[in-house]
Backbone as CSV, one residue per row, in Angstrom:
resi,resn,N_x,N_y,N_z,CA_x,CA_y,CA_z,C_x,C_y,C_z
1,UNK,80.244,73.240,112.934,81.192,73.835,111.978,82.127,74.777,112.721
2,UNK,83.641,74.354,112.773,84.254,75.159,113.234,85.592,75.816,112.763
3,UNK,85.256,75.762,111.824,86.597,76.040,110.291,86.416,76.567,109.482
4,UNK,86.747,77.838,108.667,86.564,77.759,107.415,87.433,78.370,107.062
5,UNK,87.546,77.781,105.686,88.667,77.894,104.251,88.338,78.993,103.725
6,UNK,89.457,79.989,103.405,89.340,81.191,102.465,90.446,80.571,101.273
7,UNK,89.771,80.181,100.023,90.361,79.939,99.123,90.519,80.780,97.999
8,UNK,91.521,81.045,97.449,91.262,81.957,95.840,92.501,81.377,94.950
9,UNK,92.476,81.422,93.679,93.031,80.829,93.265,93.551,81.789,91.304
10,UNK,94.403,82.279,91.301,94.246,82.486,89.823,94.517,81.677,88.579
11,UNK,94.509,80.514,89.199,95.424,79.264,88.047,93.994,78.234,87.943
12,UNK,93.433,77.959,89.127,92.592,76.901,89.106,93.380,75.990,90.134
13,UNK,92.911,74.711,90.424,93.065,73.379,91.067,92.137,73.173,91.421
14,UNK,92.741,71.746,92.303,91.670,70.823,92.582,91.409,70.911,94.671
15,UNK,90.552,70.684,95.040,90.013,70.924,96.376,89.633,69.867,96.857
16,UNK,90.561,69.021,97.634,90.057,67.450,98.370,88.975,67.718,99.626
17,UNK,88.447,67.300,99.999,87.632,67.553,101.179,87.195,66.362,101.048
18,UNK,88.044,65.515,102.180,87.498,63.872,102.560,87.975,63.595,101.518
19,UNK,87.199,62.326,101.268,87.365,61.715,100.028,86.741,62.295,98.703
20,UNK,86.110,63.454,98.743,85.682,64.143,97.362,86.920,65.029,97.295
21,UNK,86.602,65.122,95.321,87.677,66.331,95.075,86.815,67.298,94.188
22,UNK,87.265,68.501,94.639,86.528,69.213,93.696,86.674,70.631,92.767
23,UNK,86.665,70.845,91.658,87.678,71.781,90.933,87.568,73.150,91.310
24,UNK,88.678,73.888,91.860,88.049,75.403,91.976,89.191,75.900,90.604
25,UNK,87.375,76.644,89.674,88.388,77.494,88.750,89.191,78.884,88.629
26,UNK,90.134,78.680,87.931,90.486,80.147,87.707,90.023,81.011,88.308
27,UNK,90.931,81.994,88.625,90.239,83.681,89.097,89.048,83.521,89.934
28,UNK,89.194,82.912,90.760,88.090,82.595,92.005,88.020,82.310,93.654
29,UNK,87.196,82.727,93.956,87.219,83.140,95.260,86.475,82.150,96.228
30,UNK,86.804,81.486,97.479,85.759,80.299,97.783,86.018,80.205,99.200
31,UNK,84.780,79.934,100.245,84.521,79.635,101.194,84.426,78.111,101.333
32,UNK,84.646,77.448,102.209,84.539,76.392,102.291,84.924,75.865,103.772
33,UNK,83.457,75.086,104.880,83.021,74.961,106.060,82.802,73.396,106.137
34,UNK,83.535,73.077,107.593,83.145,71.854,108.179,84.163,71.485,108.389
35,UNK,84.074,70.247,109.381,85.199,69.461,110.137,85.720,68.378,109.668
36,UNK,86.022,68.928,108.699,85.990,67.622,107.593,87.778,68.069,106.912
37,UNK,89.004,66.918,106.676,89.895,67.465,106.518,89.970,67.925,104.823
38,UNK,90.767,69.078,104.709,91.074,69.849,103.574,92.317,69.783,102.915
39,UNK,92.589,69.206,101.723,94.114,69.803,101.232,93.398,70.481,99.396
40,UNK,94.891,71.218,99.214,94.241,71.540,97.937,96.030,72.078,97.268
41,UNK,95.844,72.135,96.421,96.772,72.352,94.798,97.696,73.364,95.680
42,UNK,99.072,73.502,95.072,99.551,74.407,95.373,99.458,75.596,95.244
43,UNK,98.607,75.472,93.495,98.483,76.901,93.002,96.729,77.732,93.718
44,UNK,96.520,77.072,94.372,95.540,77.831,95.346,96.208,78.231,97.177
45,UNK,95.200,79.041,97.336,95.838,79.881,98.100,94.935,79.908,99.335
46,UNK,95.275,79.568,100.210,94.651,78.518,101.525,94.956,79.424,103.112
47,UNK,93.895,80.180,103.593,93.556,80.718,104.885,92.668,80.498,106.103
48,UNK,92.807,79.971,107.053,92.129,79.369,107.625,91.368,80.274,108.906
49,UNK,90.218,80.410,108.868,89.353,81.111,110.274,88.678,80.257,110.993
50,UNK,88.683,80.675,112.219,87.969,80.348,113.847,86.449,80.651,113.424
51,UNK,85.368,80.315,114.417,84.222,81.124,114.556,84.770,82.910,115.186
52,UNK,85.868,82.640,115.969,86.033,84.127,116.993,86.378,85.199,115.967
53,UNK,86.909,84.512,114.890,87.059,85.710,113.931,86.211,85.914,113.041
54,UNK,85.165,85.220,112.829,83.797,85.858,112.347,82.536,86.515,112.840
55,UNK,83.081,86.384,114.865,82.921,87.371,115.960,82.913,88.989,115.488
56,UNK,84.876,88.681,115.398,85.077,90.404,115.105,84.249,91.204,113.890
57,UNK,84.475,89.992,112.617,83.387,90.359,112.108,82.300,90.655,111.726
58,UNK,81.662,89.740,112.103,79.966,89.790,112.402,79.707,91.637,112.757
59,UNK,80.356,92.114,114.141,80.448,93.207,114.959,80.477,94.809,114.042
60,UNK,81.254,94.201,112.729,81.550,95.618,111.828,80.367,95.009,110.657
61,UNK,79.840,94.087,110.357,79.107,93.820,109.082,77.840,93.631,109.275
62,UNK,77.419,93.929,110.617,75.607,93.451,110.906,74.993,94.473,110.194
63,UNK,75.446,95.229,109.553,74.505,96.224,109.323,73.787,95.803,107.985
64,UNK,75.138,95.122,107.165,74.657,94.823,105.900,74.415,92.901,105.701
65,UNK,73.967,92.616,106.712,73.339,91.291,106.502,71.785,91.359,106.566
66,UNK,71.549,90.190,105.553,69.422,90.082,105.391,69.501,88.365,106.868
67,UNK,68.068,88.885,106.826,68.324,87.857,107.991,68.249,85.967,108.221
68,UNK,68.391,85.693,109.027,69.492,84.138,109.217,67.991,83.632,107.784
69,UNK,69.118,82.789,107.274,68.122,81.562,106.221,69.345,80.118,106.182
70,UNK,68.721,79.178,105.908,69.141,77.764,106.347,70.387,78.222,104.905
71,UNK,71.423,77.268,105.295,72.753,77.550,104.664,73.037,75.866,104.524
72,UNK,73.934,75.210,103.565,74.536,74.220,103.744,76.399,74.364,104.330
73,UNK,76.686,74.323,105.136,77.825,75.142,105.925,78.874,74.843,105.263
74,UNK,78.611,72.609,104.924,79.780,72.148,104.663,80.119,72.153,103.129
75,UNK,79.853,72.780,102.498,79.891,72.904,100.686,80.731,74.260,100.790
76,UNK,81.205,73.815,99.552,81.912,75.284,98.839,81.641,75.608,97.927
77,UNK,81.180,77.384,98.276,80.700,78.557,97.622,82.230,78.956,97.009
78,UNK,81.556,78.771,95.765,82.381,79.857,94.563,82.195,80.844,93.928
79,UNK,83.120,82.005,94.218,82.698,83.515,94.002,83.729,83.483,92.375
80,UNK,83.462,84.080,91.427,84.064,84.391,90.254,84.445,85.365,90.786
81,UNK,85.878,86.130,89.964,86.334,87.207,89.923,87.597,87.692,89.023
82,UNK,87.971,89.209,89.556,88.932,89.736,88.285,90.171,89.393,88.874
83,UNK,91.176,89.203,87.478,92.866,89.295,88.550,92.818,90.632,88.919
84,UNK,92.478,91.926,88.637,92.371,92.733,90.092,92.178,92.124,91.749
85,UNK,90.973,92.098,91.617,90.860,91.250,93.164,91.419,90.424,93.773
86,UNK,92.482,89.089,93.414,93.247,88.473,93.427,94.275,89.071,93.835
87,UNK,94.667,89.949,93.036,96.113,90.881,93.794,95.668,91.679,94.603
88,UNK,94.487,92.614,94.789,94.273,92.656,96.199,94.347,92.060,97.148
89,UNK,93.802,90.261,97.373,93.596,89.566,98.152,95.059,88.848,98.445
90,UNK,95.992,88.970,97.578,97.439,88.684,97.654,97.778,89.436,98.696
91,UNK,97.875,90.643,98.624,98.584,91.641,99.330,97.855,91.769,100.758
92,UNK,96.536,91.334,101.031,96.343,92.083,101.919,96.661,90.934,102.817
93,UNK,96.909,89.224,102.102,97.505,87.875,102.940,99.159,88.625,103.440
94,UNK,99.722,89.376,103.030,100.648,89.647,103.737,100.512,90.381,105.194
95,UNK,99.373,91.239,105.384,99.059,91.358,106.107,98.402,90.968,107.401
96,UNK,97.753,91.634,108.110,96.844,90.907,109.576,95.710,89.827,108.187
97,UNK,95.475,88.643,108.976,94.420,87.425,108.564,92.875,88.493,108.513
98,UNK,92.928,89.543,109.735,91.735,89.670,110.143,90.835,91.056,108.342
99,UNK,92.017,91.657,107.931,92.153,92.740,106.826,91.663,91.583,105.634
100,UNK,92.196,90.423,104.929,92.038,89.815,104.388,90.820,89.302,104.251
101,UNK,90.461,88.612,105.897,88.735,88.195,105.893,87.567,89.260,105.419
102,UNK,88.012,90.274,106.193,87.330,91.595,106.115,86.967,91.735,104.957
103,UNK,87.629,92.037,103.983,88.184,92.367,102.663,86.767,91.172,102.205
104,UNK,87.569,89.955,101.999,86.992,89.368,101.308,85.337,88.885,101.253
105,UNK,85.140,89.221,102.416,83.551,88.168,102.944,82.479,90.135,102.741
106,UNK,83.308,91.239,102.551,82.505,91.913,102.361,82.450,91.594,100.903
107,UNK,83.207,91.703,100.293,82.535,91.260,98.644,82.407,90.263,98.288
108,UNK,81.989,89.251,98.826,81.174,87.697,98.721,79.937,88.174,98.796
109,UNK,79.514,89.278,100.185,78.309,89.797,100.575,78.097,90.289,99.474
110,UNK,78.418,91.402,98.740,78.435,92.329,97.529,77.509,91.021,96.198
111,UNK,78.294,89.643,96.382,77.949,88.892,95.603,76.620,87.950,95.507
112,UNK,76.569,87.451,97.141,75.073,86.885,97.231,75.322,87.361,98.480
113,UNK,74.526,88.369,98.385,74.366,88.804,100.268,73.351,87.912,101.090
114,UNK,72.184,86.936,100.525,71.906,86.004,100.681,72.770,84.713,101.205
115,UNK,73.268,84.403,100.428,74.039,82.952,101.016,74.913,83.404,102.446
116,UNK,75.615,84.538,101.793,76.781,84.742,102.812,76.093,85.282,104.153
117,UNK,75.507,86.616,104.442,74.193,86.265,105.183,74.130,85.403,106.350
118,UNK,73.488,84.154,105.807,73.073,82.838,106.163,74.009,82.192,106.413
119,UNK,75.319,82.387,105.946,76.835,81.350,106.344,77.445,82.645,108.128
120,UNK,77.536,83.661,108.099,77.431,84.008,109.059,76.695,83.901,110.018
121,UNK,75.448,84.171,109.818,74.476,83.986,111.254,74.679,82.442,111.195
122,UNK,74.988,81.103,110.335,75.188,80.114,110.912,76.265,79.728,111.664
123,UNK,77.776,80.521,111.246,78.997,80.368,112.336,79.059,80.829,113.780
124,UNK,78.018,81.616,113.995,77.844,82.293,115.067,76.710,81.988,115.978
125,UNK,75.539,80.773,115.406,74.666,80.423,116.054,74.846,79.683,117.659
126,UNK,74.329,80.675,118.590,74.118,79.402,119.954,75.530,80.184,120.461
127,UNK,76.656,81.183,119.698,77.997,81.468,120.239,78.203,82.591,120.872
128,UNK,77.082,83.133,121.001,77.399,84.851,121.049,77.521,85.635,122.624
129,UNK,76.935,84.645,123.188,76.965,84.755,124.655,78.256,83.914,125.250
130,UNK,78.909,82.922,124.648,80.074,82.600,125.236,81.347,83.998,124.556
131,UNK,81.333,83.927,123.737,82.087,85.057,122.707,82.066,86.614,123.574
132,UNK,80.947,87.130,123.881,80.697,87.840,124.549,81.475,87.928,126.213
133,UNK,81.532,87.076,127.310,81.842,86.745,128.119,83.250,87.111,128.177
134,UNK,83.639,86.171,126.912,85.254,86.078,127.042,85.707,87.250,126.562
135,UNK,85.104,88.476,125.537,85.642,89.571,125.501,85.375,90.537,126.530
136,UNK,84.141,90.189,127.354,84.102,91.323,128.459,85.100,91.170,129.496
137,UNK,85.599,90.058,129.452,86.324,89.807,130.896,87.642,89.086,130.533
138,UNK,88.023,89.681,129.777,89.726,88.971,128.964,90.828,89.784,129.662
139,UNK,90.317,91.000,130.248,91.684,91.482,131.033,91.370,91.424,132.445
140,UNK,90.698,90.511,133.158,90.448,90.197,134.579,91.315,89.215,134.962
141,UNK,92.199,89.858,136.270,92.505,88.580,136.311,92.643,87.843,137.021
142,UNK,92.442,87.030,136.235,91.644,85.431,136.349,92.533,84.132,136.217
143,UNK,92.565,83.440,136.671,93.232,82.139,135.784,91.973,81.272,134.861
144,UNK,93.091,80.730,133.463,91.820,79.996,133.033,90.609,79.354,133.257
145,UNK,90.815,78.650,134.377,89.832,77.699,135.473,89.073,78.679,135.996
146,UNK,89.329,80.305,136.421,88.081,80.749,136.794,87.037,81.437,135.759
147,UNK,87.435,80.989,134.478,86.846,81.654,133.574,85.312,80.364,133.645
148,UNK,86.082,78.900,132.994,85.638,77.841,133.175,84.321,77.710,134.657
149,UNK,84.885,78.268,135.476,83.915,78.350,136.602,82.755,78.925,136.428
150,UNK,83.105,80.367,136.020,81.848,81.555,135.365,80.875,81.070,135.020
151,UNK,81.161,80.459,134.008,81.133,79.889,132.687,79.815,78.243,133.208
152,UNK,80.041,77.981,134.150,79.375,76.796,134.584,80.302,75.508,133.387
153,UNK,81.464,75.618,133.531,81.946,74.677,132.299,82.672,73.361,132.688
154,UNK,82.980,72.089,133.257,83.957,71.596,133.357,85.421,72.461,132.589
155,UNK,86.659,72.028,133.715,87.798,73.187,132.826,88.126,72.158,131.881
156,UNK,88.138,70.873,131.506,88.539,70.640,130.273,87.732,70.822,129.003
157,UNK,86.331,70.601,129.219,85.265,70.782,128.058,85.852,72.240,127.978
158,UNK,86.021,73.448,129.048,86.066,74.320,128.458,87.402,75.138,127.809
159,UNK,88.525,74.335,128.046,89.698,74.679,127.321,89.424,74.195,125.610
160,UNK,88.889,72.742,125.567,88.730,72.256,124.320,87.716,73.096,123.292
161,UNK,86.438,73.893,124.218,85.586,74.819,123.594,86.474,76.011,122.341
162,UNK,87.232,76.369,124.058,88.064,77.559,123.675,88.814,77.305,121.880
163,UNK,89.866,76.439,122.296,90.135,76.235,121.342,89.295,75.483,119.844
164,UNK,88.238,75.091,120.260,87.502,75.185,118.817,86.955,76.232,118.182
165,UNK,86.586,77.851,119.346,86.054,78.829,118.566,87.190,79.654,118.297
166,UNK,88.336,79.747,119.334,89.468,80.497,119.057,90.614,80.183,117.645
167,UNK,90.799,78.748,117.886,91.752,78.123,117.301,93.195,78.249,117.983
168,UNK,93.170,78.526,119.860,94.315,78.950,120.127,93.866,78.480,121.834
169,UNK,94.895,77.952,122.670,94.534,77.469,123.451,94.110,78.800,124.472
170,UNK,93.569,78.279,125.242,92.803,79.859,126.027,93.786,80.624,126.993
171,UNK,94.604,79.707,127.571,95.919,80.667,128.511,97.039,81.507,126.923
172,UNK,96.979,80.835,126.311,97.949,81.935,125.459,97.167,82.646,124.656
173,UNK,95.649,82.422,124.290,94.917,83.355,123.870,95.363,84.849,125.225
174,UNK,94.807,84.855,126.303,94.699,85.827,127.284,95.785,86.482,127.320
175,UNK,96.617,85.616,127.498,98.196,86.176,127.545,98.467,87.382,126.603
176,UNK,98.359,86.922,125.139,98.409,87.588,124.115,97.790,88.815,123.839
177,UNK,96.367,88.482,124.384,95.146,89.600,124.797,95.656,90.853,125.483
178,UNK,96.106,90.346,126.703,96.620,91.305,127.649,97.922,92.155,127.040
179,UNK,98.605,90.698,126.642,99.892,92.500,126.536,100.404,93.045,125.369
180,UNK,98.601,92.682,123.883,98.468,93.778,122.901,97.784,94.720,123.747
181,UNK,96.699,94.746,124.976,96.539,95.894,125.193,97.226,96.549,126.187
182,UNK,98.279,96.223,126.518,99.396,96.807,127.374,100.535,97.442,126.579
183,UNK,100.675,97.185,125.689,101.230,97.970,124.427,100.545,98.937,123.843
184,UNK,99.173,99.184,123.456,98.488,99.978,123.411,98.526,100.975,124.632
185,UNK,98.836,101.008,125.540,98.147,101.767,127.174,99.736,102.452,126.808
186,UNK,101.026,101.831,126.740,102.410,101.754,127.075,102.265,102.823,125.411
187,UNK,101.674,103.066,124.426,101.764,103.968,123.543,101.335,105.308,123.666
188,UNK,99.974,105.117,124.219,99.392,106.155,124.029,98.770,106.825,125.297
189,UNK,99.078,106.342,126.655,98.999,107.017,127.756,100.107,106.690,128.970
190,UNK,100.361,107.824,129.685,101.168,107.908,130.656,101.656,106.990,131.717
191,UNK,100.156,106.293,131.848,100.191,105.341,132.934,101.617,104.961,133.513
192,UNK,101.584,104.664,134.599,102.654,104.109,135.429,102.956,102.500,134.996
193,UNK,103.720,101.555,134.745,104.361,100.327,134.122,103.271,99.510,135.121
194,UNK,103.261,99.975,136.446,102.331,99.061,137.362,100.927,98.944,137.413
195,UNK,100.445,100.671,136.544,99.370,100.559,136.935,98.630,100.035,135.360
196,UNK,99.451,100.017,134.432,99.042,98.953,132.911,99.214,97.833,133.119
197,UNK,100.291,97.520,133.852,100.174,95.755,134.669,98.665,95.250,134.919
198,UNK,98.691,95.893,136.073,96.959,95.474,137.111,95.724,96.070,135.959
199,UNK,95.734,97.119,135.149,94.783,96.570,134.223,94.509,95.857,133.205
200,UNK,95.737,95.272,133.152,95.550,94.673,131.584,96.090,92.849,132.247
201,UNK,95.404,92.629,133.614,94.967,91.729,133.869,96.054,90.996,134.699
202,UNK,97.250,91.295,134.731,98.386,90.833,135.558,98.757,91.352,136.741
203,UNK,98.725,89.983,137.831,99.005,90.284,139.208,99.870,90.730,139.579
204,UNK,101.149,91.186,139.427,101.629,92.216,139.525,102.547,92.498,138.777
205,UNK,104.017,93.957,139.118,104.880,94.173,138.062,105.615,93.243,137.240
206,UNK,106.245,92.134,138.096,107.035,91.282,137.826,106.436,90.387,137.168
207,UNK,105.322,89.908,136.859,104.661,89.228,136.589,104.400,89.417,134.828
208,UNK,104.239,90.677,134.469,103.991,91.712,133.390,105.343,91.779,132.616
209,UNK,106.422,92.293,133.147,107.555,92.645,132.495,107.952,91.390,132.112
210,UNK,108.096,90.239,133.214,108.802,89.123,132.859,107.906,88.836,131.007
211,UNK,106.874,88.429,131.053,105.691,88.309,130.288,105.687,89.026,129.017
212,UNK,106.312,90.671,129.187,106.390,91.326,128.294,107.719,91.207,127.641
213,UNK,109.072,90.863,127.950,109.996,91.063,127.590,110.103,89.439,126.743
214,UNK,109.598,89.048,127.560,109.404,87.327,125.981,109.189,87.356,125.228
215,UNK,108.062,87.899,124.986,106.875,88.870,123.876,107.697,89.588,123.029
216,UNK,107.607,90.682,123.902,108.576,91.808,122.921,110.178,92.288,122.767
217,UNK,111.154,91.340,123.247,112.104,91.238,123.823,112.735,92.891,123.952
218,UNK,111.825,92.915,124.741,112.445,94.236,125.871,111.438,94.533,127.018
219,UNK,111.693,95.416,128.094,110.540,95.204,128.897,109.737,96.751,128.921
220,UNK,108.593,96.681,129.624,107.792,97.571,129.079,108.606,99.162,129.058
221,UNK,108.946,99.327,129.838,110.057,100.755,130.475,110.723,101.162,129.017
222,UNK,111.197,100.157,128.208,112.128,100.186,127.525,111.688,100.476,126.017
223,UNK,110.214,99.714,125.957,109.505,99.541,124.666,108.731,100.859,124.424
224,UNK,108.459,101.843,125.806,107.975,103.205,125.701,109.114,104.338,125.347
225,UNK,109.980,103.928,126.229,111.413,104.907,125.265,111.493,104.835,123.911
226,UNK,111.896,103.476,123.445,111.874,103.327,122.082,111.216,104.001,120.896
227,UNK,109.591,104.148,121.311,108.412,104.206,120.389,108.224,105.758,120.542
228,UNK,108.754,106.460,122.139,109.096,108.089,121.855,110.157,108.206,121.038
229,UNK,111.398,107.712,121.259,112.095,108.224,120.592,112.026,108.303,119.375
230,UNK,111.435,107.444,118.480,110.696,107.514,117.655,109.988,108.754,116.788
231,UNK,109.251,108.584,117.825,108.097,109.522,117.506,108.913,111.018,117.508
232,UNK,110.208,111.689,118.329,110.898,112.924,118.201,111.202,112.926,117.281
233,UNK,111.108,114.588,116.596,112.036,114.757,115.416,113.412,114.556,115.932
234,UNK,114.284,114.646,115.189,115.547,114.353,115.225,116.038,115.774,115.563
235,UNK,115.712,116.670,115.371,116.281,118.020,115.588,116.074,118.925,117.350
236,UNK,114.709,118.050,117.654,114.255,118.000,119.174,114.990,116.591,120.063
237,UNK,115.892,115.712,119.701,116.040,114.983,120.284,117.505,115.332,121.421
238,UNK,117.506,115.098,122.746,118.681,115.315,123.488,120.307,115.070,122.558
239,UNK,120.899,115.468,122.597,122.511,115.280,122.468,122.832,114.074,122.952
């Protein structure tokens, strides 16, 4: 299982999976797992997660899970609910995917902390030591192939891995990795442009800026002015 559907819906429709269809009603909330293809109604409302993002989560929610029990992965669980929650879950889809999951799979838990539970420790079974790996060592750097090496992996089994727990191929996963936390370093500490380069996993300046200014179309020098100037009142700012 390497998919799952965050569905909610305040109208109702219908939910194809393969050749079954199946009704999700009104004002409802639904998980739904497996490699199996999905379409559904317009008037439902369709989000899609990795295992890696039930990683991040797992990490903030172990506290309130009972422990692993056999799950059917590929069925869909239907949560009832209020149009309150719905327009919560509206608003927070405008936002990061990761606020939304959050959001929602804690009050599924709220609902059968049992099932859900058991649908986590099953997305994460057998994963936690590759998952692990790749967050300890995501700003090393490395080229993909020496991750694959680590790893004891053929590099194609392990690009194709990547992208089944990520949902994102593994060189632009890293990429991406690196220079959100080079934006972070470039906010909130002094560091020298070279020396957030070489930690946040890039061989050198040129390498970084070019990298960063694609990204963020400006280069790092430029994106720290900005975010001070910013940050000055207007009454402290130079002439």
């Amino acid at each position: 299982m390497q998919e799952v559907r965050l569905l909610f819906t305040r109208c109702g429709g219908n939910v194809r999976i393969g050749p079954v269809v199946e009704w999700l009603p009104a004002y409802s909330l639904a998980l739904q797992g497996g490699n199996v293809g999905c379409e559904v109604d317009a008037s439902i409302c369709r989000y899609d997660f990795h295992p890696a993002d039930f990683k991040r989560l797992y990490t903030e929610v172990s506290d309130l899970l009972t422990p692993a029990a056999t799950v059917s992965p590929a069925s869909m669980r239907v949560v009832q609910v209020q149009d309150e929650l719905i327009r919560v879950l509206e608003l927070l889809a405008q936002g990061t995917p990761e606020a939304l999951l959050r959001f929602a799979y804690v009050y599924c838990l709220g609902v059968d902390r049992r099932y859900f539970s058991a649908l986590l420790h099953h997305l994460l079974a057998g994963d936690h030591p590759f998952f692990e790996f790749i967050e300890n060592h995501a700003l090393n750097q490395w080229p993909v192939a020496r991750y694959a090496l680590e790893l004891d992996i053929p590099l194609r089994k392990f690009n194709a891995l990547f992208q089944e727990k990520y949902g994102s191929p593994a060189k632009r996963w890293f990429l991406e990795k690196r220079l959100a936390r080079s934006r972070e370093l470039l906010l909130s500490t002094p560091l020298r442009v070279l020396d957030i380069a070489l930690e946040c996993g890039f061989a050198n300046h040129g390498h970084f800026t070019e990298s960063f200014r694609k990204r963020y179309r400006c280069n790092p020098s430029q994106y720290r002015q900005q975010a001070q100037a910013l940050l000055t009142p207007p009454n402290r700012r130079p002439d």
